[in-house]
N, C-alpha and C positions, 0 to 999 in steps of 0.2 A: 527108394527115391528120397527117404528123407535125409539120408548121408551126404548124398551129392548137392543135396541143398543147402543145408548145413554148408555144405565147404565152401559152395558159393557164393552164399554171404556172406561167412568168414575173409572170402579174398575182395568183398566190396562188390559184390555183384547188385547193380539195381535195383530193391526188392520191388519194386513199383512201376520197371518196363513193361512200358508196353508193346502189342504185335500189331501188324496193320488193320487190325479189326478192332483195335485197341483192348483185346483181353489179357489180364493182369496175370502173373503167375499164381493168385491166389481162386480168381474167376474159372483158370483152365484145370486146380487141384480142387473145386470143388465139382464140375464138371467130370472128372475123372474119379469123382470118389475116395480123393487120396486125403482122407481125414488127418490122418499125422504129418502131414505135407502142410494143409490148412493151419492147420494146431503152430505148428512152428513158424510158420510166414505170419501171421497175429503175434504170437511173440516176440519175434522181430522187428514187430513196426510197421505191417505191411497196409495200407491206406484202404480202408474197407467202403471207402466211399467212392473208387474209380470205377467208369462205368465202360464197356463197349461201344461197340460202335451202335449200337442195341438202344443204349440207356440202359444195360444190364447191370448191377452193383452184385456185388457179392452174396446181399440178400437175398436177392430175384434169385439168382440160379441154388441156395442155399435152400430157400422157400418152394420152389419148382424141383427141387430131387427130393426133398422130404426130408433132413437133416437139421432136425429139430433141437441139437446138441450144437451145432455150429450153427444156426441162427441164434440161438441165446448167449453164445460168444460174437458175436459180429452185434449184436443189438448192445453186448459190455463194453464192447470196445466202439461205440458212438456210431454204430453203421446209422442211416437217414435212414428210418424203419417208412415213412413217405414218399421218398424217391419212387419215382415213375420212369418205367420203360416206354418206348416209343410209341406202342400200344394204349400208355396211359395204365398200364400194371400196376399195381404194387406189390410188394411181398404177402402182405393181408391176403390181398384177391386171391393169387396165387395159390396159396397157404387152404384157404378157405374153399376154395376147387376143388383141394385135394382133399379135405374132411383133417387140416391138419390148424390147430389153434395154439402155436406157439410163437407169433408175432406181434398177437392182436393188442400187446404190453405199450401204451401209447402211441397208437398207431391210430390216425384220422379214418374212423369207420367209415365215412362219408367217401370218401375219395372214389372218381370213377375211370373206367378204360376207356377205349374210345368207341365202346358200345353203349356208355354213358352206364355202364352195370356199377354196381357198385360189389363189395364183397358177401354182406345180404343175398344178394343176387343169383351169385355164382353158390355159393355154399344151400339157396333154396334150390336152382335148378339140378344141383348132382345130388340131393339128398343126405346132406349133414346135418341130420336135425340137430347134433350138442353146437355145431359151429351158428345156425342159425339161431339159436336158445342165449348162447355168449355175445352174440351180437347186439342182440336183442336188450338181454339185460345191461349191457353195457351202450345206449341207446342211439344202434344204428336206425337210421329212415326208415322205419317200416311200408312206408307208402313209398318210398322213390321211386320214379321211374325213367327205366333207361330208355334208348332212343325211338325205339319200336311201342312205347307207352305201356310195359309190361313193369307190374310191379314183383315183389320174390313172392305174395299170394300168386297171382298168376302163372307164373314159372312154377313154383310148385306144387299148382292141381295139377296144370298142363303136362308135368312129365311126371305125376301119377304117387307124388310125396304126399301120401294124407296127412304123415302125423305132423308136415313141416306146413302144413297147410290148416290143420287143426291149432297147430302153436299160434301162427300169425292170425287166426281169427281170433284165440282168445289174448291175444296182446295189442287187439283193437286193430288190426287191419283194416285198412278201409276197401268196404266189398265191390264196389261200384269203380 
């Protein structure tokens, strides 16, 4: 795939069209996996800040497949590491879900989806104790709470993370 790519922007092809759902050919190559596809549409110039019809940027789907090599090219080349999907995502959150901490490089730890969770949250509810420990020292809201009044203590007794639940009581959690 990377030839035929090559050629077409050798003859001036769009690098930055989009399709009726507005995904970029960079959004559908990292979707598809095609890292040397990715690799060369960035060296080209390709705008790493166009979003779907989603709010998806190339981070979100970067951060959501687990391509932690190509998020720290998308982050060198000025991708919006805060940009929010329509859910109110971020790459963080995302990133953080999956027990994966290669975004969290000036990324607003605070920022919430529209379950008002923040990254904390999601990283105490799946049990990523190093993502919850990184957070932490790097001083995410220990206490926030999303919309349901659940703080990431409660989210992780509730689904049975002690040691992520032992961290946040000794990093002053508040119990009540």
């Amino acid at each position: 795939h990377v030839e035929i790519c090559s050629m077409l922007i050798d003859k001036c092809a769009n690098i930055n069209a989009q399709k009726e759902d507005r995904q970029t050919a960079l959004i559908l190559a990292l979707l598809k996996g095609h890292k040397k596809v990715v690799q060369l549409l960035l060296e080209k110039g390709a705008n790493v800040n166009l979003s779907d019809n989603k709010q998806c940027t190339a981070l979100h789907i970067a951060a959501q497949e687990g391509h932690v090599d190509i998020c720290s090219m998308l982050i060198d080349k000025c991708a919006n590491i805060n940009a929010q999907k329509e859910d109110r995502q971020t790459a963080l959150i995302l990133a953080s879900s999956k027990g994966d901490r290669h975004v969290e490089k000036e990324a607003n730890l605070n920022l919430r989806d529209n379950e008002q969770s923040t990254a904390l949250h999601w990283a105490a509810r799946k049990g990523h104790f190093d993502i919850c420990s990184m957070l932490i020292d790097k001083c995410a809201n220990i206490n926030a709470q999303n919309k349901n009044g659940y703080t990431a203590l409660m989210l992780a007794s509730s689904n049975g993370n002690t040691d992520i639940a032992q961290l946040l009581l000794e990093r002053q959690a508040n119990v009540n």
